[in-house]
LOMAR-8791 format. One record per atom (N, C-alpha, C): x, y, z; atom name; residue in three letters; residue number from 1. Coordinates in steps of 0.05 Angstrom, whole numbers, plus 5000, padded with zeros to 4 digits. Atoms other than C-alpha are relative to their C-alpha. Last residue first. Layout:
<atoms>
- X|Y|Z|CA|Ala|NUM
...
</atoms>
This chain:
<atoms>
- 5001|5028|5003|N|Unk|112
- 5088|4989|4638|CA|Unk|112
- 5019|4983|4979|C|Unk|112
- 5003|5003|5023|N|Unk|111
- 5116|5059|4662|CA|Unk|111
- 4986|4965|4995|C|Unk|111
- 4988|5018|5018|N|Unk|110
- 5119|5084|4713|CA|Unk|110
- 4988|5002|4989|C|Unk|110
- 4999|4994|5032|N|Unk|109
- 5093|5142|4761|CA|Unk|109
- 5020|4987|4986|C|Unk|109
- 4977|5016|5014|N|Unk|108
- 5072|5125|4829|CA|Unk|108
- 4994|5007|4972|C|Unk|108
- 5010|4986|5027|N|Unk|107
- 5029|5169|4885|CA|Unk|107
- 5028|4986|4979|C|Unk|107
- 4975|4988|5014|N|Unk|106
- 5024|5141|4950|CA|Unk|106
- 4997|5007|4965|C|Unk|106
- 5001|4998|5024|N|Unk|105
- 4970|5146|5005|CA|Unk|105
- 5023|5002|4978|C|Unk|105
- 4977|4978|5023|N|Unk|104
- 4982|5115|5057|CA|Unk|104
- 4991|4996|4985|C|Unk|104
- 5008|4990|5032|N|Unk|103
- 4918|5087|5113|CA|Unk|103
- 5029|5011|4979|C|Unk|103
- 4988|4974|5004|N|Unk|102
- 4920|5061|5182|CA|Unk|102
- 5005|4990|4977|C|Unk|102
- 4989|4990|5030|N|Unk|101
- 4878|5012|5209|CA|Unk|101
- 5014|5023|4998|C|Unk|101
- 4998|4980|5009|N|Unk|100
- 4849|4974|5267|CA|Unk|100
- 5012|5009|4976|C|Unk|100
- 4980|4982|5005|N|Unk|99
- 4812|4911|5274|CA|Unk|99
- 5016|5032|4995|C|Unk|99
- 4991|5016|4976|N|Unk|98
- 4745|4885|5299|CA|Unk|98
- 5039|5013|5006|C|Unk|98
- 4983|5021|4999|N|Unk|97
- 4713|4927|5245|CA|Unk|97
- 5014|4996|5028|C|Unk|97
- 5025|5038|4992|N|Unk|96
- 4642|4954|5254|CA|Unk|96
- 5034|4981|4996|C|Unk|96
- 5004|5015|4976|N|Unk|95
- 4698|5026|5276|CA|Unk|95
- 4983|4980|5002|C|Unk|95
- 5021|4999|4998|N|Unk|94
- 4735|5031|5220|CA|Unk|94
- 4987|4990|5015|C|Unk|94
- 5016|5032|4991|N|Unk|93
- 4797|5049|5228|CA|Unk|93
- 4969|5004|5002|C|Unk|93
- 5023|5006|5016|N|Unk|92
- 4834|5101|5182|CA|Unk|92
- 4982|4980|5012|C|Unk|92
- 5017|5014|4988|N|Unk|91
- 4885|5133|5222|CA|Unk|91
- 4987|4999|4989|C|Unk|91
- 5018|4985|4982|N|Unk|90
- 4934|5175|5177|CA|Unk|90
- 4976|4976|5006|C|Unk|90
- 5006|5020|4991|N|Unk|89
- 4983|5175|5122|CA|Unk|89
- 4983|5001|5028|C|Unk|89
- 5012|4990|4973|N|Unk|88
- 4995|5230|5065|CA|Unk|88
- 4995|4969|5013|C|Unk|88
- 5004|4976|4992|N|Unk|87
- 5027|5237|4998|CA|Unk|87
- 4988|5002|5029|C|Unk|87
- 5017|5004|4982|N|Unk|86
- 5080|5178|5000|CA|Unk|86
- 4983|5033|5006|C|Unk|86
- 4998|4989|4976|N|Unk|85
- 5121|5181|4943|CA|Unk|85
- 4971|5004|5008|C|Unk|85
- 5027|5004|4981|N|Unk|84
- 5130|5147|4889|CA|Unk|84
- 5012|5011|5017|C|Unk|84
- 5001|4995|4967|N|Unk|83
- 5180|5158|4827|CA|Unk|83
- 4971|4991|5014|C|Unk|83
- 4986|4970|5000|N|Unk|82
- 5205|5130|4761|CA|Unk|82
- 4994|5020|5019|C|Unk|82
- 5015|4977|4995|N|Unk|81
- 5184|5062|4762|CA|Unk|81
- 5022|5015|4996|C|Unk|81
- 5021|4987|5017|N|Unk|80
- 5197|5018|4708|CA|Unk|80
- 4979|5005|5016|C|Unk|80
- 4997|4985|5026|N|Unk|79
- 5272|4986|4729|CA|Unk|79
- 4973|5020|4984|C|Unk|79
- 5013|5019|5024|N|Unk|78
- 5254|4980|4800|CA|Unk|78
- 5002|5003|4975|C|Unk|78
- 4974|5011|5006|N|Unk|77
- 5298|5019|4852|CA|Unk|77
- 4986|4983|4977|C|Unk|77
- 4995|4994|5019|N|Unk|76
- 5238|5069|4851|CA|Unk|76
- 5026|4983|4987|C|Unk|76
- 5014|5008|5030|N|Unk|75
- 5204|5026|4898|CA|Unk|75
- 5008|5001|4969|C|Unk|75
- 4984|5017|5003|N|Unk|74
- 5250|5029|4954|CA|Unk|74
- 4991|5001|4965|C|Unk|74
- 4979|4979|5008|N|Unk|73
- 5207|5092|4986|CA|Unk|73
- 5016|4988|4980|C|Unk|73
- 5005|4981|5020|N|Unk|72
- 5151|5044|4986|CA|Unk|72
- 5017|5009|4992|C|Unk|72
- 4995|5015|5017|N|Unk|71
- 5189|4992|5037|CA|Unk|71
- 4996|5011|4965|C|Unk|71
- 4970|4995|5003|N|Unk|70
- 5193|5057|5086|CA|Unk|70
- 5010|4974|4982|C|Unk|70
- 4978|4979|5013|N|Unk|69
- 5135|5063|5077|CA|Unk|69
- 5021|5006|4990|C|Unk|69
- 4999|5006|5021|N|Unk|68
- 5102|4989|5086|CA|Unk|68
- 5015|5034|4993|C|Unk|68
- 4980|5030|5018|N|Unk|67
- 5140|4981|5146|CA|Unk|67
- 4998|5006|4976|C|Unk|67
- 4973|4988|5009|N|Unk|66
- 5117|5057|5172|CA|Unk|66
- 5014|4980|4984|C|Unk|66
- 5002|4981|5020|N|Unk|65
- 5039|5025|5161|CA|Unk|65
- 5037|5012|4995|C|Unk|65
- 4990|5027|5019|N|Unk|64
- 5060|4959|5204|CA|Unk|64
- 5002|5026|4975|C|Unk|64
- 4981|5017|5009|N|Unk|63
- 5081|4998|5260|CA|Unk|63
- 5002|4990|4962|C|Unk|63
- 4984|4979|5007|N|Unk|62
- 5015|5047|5254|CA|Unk|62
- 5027|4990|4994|C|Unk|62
- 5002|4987|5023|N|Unk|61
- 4975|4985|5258|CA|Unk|61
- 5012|5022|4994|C|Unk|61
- 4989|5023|5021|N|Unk|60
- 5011|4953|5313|CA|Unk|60
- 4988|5011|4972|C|Unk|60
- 4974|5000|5001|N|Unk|59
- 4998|5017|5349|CA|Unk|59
- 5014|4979|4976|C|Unk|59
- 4983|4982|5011|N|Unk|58
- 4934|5014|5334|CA|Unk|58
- 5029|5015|4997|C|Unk|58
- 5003|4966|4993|N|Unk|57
- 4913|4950|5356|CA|Unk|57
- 5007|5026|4988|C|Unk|57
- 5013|5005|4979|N|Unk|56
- 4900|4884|5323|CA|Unk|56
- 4988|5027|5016|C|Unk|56
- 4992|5022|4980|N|Unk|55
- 4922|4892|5250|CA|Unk|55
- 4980|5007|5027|C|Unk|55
- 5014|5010|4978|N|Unk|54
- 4909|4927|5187|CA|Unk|54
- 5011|4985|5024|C|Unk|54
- 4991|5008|4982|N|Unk|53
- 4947|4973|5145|CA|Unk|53
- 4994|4992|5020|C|Unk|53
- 5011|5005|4982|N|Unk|52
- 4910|4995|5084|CA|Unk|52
- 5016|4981|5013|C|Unk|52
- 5000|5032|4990|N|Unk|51
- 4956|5012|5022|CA|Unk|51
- 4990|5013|5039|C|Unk|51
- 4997|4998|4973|N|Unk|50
- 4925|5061|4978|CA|Unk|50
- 5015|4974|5015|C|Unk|50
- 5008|5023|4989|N|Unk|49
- 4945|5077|4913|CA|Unk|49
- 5010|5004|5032|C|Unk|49
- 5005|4989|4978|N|Unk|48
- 4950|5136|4858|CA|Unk|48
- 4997|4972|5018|C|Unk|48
- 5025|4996|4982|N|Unk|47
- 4970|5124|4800|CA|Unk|47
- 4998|5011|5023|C|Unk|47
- 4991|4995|4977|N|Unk|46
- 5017|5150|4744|CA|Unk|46
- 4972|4984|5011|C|Unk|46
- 5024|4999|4977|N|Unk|45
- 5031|5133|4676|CA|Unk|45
- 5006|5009|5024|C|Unk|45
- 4991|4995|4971|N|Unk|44
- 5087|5169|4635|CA|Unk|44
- 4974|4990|5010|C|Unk|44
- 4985|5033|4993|N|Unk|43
- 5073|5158|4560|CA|Unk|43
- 5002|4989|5028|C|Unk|43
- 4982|5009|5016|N|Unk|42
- 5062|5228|4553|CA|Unk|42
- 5012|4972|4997|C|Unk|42
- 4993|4972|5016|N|Unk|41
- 5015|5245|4604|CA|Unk|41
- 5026|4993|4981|C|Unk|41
- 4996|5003|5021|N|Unk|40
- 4965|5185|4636|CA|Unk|40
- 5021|5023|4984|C|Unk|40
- 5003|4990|5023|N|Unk|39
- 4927|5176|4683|CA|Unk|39
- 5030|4993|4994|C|Unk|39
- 4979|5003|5036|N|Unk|38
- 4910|5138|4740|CA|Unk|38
- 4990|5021|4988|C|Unk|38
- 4998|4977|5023|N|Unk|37
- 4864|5143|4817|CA|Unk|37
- 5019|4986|4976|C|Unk|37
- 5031|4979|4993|N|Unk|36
- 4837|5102|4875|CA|Unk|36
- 5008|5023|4968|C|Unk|36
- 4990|4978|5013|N|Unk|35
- 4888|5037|4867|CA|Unk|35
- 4973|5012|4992|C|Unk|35
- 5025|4995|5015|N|Unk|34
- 4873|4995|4922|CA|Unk|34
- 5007|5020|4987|C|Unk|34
- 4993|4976|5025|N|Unk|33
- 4926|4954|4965|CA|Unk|33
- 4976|5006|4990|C|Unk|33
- 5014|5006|5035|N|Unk|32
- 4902|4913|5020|CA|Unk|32
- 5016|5021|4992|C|Unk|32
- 4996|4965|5012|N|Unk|31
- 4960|4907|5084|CA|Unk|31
- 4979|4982|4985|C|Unk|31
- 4999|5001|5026|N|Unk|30
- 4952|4847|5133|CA|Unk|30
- 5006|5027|4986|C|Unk|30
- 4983|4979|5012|N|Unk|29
- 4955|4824|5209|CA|Unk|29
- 5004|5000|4970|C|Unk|29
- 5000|4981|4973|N|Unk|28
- 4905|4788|5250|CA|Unk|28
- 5009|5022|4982|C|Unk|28
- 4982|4995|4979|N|Unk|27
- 4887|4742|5188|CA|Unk|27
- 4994|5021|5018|C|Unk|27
- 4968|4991|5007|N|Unk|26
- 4827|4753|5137|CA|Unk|26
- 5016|5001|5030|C|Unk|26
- 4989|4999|4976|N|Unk|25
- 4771|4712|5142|CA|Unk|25
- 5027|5002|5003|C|Unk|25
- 5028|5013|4989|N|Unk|24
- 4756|4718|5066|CA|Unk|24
- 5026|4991|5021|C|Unk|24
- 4995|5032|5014|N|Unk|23
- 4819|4769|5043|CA|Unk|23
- 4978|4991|5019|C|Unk|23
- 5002|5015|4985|N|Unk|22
- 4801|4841|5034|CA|Unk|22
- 4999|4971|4997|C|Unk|22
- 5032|4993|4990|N|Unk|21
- 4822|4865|4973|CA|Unk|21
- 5002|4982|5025|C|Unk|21
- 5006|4984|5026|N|Unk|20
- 4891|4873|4923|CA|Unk|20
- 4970|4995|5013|C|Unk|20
- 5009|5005|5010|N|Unk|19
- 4935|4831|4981|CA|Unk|19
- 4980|5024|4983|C|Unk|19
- 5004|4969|5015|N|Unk|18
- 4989|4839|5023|CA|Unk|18
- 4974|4990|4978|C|Unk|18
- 5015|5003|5030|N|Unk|17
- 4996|4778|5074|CA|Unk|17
- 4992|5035|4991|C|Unk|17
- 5035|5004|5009|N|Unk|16
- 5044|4802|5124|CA|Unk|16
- 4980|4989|4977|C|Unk|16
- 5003|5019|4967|N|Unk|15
- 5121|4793|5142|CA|Unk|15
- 4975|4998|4995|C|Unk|15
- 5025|4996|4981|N|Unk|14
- 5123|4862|5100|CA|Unk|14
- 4999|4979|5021|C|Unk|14
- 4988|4994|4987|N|Unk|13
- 5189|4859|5059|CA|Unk|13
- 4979|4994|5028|C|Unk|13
- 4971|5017|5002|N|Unk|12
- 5182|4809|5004|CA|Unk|12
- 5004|5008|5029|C|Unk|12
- 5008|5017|4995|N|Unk|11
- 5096|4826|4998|CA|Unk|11
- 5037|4987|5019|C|Unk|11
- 5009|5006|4968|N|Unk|10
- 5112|4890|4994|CA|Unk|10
- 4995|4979|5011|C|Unk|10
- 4983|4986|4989|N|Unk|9
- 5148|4885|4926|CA|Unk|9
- 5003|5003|5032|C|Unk|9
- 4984|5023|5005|N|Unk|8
- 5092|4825|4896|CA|Unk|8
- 5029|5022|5022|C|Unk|8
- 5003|5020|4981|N|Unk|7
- 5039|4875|4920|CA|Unk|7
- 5024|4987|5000|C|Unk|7
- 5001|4988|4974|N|Unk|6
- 5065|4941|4882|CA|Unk|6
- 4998|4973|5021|C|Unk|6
- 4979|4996|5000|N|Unk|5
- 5076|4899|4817|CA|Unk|5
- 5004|5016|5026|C|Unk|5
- 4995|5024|5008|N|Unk|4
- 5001|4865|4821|CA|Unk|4
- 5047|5008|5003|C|Unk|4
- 4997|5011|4979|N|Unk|3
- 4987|4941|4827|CA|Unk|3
- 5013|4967|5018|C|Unk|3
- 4985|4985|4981|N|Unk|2
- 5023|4966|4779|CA|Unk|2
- 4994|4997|5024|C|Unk|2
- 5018|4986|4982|N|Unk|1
- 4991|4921|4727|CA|Unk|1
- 5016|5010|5024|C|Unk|1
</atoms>
């Protein structure tokens, strides 16, 4: 599962809990992952996935968002991907939460 292989990657570099959904009384500082899209073209999967960058303020949330980027970019060193890249990133906080957020989208195409 590519996500499960996305967490375990971010998980090395981040300093944060990374996790696949909000965690019950979740820390100050975290990433979720959520994969919003897949397919499929010749063997070649691809998804789509978000990673949510939570923390205190927004600064610290924009920090933690370039961490997980610039840990993304790394990705393809993995034997069974074949690329990701980051299509877009951008303030996502929601304002009943206590925390802020920022949002990447990236786009990954391995293989299983």
């Amino acid at each position: 599962m590519i996500e499960t292989t996305v967490r375990d990657w971010l998980e090395d570099a981040a300093s944060v809990p990374v996790a696949l959904e909000t965690p019950p009384g979740p820390p100050e500082r975290y990433v979720v992952l959520e994969k919003i899209a897949s397919g499929e073209k010749n063997g070649l999967l691809r998804a789509t996935i978000t990673a949510k960058s939570v923390a205190p303020s927004l600064f610290e949330a924009a920090c933690l968002n370039e961490t997980v980027k610039a840990r993304m970019a790394g990705l393809i060193s993995l034997p069974n991907v074949f690329r990701c890249h980051c299509d877009s990133d951008y303030n996502n906080t929601d304002p009943r939460m206590g925390a802020r957020r920022y949002q990447a989208v990236f786009t990954i195409y391995y293989e299983e």
